[in-house]
C-alpha positions as CSV (number, residue, x, y, z in Angstrom):
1,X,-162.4,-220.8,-44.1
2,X,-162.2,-221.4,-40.8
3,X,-159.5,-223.5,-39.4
4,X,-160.1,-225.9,-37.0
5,X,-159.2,-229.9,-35.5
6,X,-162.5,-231.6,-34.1
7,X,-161.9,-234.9,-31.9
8,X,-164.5,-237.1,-31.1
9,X,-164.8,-239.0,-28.2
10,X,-165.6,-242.8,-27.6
11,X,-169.2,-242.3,-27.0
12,X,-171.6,-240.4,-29.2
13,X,-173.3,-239.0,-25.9
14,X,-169.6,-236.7,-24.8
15,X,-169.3,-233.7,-26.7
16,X,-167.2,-232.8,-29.7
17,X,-163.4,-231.5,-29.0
18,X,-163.4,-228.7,-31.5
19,X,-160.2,-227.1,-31.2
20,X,-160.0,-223.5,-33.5
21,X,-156.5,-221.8,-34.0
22,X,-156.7,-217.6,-32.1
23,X,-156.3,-216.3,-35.5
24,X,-160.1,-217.8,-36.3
25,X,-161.8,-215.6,-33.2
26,X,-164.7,-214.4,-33.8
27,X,-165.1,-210.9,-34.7
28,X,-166.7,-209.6,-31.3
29,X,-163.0,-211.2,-29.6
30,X,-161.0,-209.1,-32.5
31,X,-162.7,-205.7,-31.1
32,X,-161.2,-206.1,-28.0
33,X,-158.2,-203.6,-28.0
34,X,-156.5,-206.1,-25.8
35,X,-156.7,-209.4,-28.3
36,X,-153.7,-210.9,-29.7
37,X,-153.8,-213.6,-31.7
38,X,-150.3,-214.6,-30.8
39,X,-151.5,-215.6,-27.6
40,X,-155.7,-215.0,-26.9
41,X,-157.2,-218.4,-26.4
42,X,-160.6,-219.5,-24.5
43,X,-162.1,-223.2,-23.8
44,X,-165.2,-222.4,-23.1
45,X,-166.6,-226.1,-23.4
46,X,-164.7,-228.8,-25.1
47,X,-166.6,-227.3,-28.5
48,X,-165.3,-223.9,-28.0
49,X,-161.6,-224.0,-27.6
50,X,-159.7,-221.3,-29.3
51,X,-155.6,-221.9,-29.2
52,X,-152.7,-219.8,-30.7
53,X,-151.0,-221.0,-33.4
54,X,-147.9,-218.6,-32.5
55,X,-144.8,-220.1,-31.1
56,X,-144.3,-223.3,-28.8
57,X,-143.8,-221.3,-25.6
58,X,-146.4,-219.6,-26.3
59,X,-149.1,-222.2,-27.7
60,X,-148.0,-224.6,-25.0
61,X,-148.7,-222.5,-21.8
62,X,-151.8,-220.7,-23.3
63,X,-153.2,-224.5,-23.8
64,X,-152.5,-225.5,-20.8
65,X,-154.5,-222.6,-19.1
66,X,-157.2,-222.5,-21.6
67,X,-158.0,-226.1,-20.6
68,X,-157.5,-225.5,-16.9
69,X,-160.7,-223.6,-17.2
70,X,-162.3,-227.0,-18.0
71,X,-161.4,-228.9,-14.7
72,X,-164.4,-228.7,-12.6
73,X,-162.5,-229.2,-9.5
74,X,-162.6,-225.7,-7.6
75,X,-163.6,-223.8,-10.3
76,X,-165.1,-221.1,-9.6
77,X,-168.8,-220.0,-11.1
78,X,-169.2,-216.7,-9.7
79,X,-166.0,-214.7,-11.6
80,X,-167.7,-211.8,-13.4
81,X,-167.1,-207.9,-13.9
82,X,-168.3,-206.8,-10.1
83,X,-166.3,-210.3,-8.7
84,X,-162.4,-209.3,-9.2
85,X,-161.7,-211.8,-6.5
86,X,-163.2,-214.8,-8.0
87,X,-162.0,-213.9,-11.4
88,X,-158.8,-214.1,-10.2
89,X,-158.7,-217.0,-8.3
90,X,-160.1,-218.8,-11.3
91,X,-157.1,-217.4,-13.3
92,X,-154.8,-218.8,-11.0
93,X,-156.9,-222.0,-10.6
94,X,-157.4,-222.7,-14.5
95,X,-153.2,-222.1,-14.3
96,X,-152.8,-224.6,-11.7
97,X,-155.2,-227.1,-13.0
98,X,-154.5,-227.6,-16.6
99,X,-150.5,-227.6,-17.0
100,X,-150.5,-231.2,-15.4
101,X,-153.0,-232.8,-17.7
102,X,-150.9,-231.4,-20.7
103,X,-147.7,-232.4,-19.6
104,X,-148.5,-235.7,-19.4
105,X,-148.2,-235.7,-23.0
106,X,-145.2,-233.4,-23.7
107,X,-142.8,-235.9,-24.0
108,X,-144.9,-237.9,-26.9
109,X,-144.8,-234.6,-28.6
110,X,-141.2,-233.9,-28.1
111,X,-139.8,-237.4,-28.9
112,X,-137.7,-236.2,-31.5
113,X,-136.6,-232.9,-29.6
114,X,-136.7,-234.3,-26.4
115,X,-134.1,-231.1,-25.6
116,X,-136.8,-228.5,-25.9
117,X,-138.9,-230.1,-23.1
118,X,-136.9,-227.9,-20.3
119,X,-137.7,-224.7,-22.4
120,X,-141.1,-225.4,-22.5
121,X,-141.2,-225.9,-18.6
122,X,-139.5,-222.9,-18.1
123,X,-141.7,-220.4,-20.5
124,X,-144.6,-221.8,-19.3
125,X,-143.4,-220.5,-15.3
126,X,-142.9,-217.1,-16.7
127,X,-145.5,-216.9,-18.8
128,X,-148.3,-217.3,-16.0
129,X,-146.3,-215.2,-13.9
130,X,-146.5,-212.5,-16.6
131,X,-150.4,-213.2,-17.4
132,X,-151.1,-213.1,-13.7
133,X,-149.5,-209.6,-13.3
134,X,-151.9,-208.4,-16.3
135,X,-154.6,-210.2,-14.2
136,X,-154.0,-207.9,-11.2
137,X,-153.1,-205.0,-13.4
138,X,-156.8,-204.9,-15.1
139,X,-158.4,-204.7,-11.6
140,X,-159.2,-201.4,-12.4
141,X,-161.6,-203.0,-15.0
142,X,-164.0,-204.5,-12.2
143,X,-166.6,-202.8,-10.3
144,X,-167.7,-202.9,-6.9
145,X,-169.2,-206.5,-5.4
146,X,-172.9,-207.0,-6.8
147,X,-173.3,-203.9,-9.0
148,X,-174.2,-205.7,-11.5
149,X,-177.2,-207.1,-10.0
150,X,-180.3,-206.7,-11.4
151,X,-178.9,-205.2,-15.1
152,X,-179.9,-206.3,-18.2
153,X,-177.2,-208.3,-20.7
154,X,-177.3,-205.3,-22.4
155,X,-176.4,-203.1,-19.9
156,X,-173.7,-205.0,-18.4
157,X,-172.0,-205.0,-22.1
158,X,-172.0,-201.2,-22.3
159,X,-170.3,-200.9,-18.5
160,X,-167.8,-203.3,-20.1
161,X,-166.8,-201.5,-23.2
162,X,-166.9,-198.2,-20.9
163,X,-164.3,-199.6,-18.3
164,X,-162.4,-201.6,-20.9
165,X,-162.0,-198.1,-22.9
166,X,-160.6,-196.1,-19.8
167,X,-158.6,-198.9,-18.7
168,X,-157.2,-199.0,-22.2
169,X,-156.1,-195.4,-22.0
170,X,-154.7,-195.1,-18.7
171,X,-152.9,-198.3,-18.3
172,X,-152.9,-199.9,-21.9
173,X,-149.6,-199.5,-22.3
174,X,-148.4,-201.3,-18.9
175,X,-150.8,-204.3,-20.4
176,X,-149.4,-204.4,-23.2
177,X,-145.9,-204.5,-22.1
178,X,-146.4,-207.4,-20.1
179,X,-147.9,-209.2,-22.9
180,X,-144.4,-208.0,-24.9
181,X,-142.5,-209.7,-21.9
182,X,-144.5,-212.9,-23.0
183,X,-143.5,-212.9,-26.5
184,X,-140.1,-212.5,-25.3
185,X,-140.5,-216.0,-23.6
186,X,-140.7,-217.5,-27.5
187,X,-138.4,-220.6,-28.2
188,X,-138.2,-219.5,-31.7
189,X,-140.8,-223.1,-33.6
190,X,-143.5,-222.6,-34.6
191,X,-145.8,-225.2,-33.0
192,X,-146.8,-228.6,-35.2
193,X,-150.5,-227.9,-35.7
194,X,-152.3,-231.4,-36.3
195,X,-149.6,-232.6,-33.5
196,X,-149.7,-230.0,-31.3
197,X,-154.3,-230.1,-31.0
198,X,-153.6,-234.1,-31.0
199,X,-152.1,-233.9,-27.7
200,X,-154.4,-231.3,-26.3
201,X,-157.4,-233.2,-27.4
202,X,-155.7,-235.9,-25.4
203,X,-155.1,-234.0,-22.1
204,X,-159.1,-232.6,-22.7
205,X,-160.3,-236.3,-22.6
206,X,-158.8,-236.9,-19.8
207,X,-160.1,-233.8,-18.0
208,X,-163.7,-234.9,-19.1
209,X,-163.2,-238.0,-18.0
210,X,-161.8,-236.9,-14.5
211,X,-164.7,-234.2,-14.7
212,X,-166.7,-237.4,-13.7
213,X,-165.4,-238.6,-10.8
């Protein structure tokens, strides 16, 4: 069964929050040698938002990304496999972006532990250091400025899963010891599902909302 929160906004016309824990991916994301459910996440719409349920370090920076996508200020539609530049700068953006709508509610989920707050600041700092690094260490992954023009879906997939492989075998170790240095950034709880997708859900409705300004 799949595990998952759905929020519904005021209005029947805004779309569904659907918030599904990393573990749930779907099995295409699982193939990837590079997925970790400890902390892989996506928001690709406010229906598609895939979290970890790992540690609160963890769980907390990863959301706050994964959302970041969501802001439509500066973001950045032409990231894709023959773009490294764009992807990149929407890495950093979606970073930039979503940690302040997320705060806003770390306190409400912290009110009992109001102690932890300053460890969640801090992990989240190294964290996106740490994921940007893996950002600029997969360059090798990307191709050259508008190859892919003019392929088929298809097509582009197979170039994917070719790069991806050597990538994987020339550097996947150095990837995956930056995603070791994240886990090291773990506070040691486990995060408060129900609570934890309450507040995100929150921080989303507010990005929607801005999203229409």
């Amino acid at each position: 069964m799949i595990s998952e929160k759905n929020f519904s906004l005021n209005t029947e016309k805004e779309p569904q929050i659907i918030i599904k824990r990393s573990m749930d991916a779907p099995p295409n994301v699982k193939q990837n040698p590079f997925y970790d459910e400890e902390f892989w996440g996506r928001a690709n719409s406010p229906d598609d938002i895939y979290l970890p349920d790992s540690d609160e370090a963890i769980s907390f920076a990863m959301a706050a990304h994964e959302i970041g996508h969501l802001v439509k200020e500066g973001e950045r539609n032409d990231a894709r496999l023959d773009n490294f530049e764009a992807t990149r700068a929407e890495e950093q953006r979606a970073w930039d972006k979503g940690w302040p709508y997320l705060i806003k509610y770390i306190d409400e989920y912290y009110q009992d532990r109001p102690e932890v707050i300053p460890k969640i600041h801090h992990a989240f700092e190294k964290i996106k250091i740490l994921i940007m690094q893996a950002t600029d260490l997969g360059q090798d992954m990307y191709l050259d400025k508008n190859t892919l023009n003019n392929l088929s879906d298809e097509e582009i997939q197979s170039i994917q899963v070719e790069k991806r492989e050597k990538f994987f075998s020339e550097k996947g170790a150095a990837f995956k010891n930056i995603f070791n240095q994240v886990k090291e950034e773990k506070i040691g709880i486990k995060p408060d599902w129900d609570k934890f997708t309450a507040i995100v859900a929150k921080a989303v409705e507010n990005i929607l909302k801005d999203n229409k300004e």
